[in-house]
N, C-alpha and C positions, 0 to 999 in steps of 0.2 A: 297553206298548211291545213291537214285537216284540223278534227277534233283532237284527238288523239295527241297528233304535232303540238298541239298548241299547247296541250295538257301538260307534256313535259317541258317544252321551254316553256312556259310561266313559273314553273317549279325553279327551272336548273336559273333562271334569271334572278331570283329570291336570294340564292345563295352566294355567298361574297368569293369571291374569284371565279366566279362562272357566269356571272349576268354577262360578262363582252363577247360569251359565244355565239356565234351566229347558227341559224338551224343546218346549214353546210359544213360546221367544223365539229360536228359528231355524228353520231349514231345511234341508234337507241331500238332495244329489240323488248318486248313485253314478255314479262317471267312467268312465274303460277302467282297465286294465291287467288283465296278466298272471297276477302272484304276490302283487299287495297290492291290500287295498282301500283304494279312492280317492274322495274325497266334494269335492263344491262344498259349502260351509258357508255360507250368506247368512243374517246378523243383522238386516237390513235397512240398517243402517248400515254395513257392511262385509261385504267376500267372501272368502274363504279357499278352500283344498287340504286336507283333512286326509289325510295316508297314514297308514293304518294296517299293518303290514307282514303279510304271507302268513306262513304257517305251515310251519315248516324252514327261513326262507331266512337266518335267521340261522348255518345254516351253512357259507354261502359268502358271504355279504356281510357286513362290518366298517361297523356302523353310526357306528361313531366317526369314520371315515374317513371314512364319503358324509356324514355331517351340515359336517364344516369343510371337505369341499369346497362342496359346496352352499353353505356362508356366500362362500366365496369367488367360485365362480362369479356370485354376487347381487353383490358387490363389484364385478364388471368389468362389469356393466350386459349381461349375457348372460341372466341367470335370476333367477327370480323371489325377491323379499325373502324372508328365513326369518324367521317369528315365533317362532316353537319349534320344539326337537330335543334329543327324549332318545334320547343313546343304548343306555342299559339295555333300554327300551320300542320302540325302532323309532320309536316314535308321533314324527312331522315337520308342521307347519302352516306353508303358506306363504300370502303375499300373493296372491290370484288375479289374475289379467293380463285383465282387460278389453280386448273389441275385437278379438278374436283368432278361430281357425279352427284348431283341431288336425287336421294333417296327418294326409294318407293319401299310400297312393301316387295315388290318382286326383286328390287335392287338387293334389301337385307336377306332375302331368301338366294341372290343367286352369287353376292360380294363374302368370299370366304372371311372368316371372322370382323363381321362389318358387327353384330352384337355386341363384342367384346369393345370394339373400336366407342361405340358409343357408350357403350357403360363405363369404358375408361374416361372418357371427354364430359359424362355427366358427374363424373366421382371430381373430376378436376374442380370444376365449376362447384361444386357442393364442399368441398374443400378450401375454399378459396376464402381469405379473412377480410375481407373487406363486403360488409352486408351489402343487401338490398335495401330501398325502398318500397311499402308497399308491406302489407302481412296478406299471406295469401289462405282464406278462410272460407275452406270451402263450405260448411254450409250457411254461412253468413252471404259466400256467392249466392248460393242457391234460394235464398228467400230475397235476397236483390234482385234478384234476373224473373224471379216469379212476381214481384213489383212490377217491372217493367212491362212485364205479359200483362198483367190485369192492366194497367193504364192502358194498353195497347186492345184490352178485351180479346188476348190470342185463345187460340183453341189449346188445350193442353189435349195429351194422349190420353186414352181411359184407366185409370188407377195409375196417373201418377203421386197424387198426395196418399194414396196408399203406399205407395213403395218408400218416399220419403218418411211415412210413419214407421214403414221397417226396417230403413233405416238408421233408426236411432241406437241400437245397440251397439252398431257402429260408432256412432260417434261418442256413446258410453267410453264404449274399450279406447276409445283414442283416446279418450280426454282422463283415464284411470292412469293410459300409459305414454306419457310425452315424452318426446326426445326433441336434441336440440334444433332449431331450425336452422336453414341453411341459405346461403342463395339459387333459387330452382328457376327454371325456364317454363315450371306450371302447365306448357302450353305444347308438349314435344310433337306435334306431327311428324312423321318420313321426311316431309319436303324441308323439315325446318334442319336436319340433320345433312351434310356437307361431306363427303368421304372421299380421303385422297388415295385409298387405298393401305395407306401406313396410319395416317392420324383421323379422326371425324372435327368438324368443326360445327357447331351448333350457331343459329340465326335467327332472329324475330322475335325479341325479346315484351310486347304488348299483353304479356299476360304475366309476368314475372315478378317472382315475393321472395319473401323465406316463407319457407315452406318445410314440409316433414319432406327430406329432396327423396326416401322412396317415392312418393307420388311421383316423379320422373321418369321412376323405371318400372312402374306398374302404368301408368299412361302410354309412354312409348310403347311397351308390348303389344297395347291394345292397337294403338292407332296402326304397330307395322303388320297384326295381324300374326302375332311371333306364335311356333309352336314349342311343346315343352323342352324340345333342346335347345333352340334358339333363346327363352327363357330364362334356361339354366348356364346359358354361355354368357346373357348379359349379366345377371345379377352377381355372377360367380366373376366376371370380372370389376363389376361397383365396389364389390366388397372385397376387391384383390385374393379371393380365396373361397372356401367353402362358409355358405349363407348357412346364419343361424335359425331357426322354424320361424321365429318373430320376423323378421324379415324380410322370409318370402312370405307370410302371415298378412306383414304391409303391402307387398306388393300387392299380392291377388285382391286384397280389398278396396287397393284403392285400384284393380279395373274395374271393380262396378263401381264404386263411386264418381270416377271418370267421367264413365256415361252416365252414372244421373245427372251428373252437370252439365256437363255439353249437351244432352238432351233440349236441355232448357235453352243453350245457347244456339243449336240450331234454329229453334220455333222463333227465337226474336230476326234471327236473321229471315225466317220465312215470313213473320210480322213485316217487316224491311222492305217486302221484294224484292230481297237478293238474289238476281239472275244469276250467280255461279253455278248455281246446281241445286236440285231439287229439294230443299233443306227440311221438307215436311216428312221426303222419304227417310234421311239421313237422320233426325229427330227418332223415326220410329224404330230405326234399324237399332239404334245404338240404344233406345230405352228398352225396347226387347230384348236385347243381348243382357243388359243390368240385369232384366228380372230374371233369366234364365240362370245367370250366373251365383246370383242371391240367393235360388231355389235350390244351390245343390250342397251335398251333405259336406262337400268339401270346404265350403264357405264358413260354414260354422265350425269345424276344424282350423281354420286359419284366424277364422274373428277368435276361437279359445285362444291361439297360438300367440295373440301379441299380449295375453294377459301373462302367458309364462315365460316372459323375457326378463 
């Protein structure tokens, strides 16, 4: 066996009704992501996920956490069954969702109402009475994850603690005007979104709180690169009707907040040497998009608009 081979039977042998298979009585194809490796497992009588987790990410993700959200999320008919999850090991096997299309941006640009599909399947999941683990805070992430860089000594981008001092008006107007928290997936990329065409099904629950669950659908927008009709199809279906100004107000604020965070979370993965992809580039893209976004007259029209909810 190679490396590779060996990588997932050690995994699939861990878990109790799977150690007696031998490397001949499966299959095993390697999926996307990031920071974990991720495998289709087909037995021929059954099809699985195995995640195996990337290397350091146990020091910003609480696998104890994303495993009972994850069971919950499969609870509200949003994500996929969990067959196993150690949280010692990271190592997670889920049920594989047959009949599906994982999302790009170009998928949600070219999938007729694939927006709506997902604004329905994040309202589900945000709706759903059985909480998270986990309070998801974002600028409490963000002076955690700028911990991590200084111990690391990483390079930050030029004026980023300036744009975090601006900010705070931001986090003013949030903390004047709370609403309830939810269970959120924090973490929506394309690829985490599942679309059969009729329902979306959401996946990869490692970043997952209660949260203010707009941050979902001001994050997706960003990650799928959505325009303003595509925008207006998703939140107009979260909210099953016409969105109130505060609203979209949260949305557009939390896409620059987004990328101030991930910003940070890119640079520790470029701290990391994570060979997935250039994460110094993807760090500046996404911290330059924040301050362009911050700078326009429109920002501060929607930062007013959540004070008049």
């Amino acid at each position: 066996m190679n490396e590779e081979q060996s990588a997932v039977h050690a995994a699939l042998a861990a878990i109790p009704g799977f150690a007696g298979l031998a490397p001949g009585d499966y299959t095993h194809e390697r999926l996307g992501g990031l920071t974990n490796l991720v495998y289709r497992i087909d037995t021929g009588a059954d099809r699985y996920v195995l995640r195996i987790p990337g290397k350091g990410t146990e020091n910003y993700i609480d696998r104890a956490v994303e495993m009972h959200n994850a069971r919950v999320a499969a609870r509200s008919g949003v994500s996929a069954e969990v067959v196993h999850a150690d949280p010692a090991s990271g190592i997670l096997l889920t049920r594989h969702i047959d009949g599906i299309v994982t999302m790009t941006p170009a998928a949600f640009a070219e999938r007729p109402g694939s927006p709506a599909r997902a604004g329905r399947a994040l309202r589900r999941m945000h709706d759903w009475n059985e909480p998270f683990e986990f309070r998801f805070e974002l600028f409490a992430m963000i002076d955690d994850y700028l911990k991590i860089l200084a111990e690391r000594k990483a390079e930050l981008p030029a004026g980023y603690h300036d744009v975090v001092a601006a900010a705070q008006p931001v986090r003013a107007a949030l903390e004047r005007n709370p609403v309830q928290l939810a269970p959120c997936h924090c973490d929506p990329l394309c690829e985490n979104f599942l679309d059969s065409g009729e329902r979306m099904w959401i996946v990869d629950w490692e970043y997952s709180g209660m949260n203010d669950p707009l941050w979902d659908v001001g994050d997706l927008s960003v990650e799928a690169g959505f325009d303003a009709a595509q925008d207006a199809e998703l939140i107009a279906a979260w909210c099953g009707g016409e969105p109130r100004a505060a609203e979209i107000g949260r949305m557009v604020i939390y896409k620059a907040m987004c990328d101030l965070l991930w910003t940070l979370w890119g640079l520790i993965q470029h701290a990391d040497g994570n060979p997935a992809e250039d994460f110094w580039a993807y760090s500046i893209g996404r911290f330059e998009r924040c301050q362009a976004l911050m700078g326009t007259a429109d920002f501060d029209f929607h930062l007013h608009a959540i004070d008049e909810s």
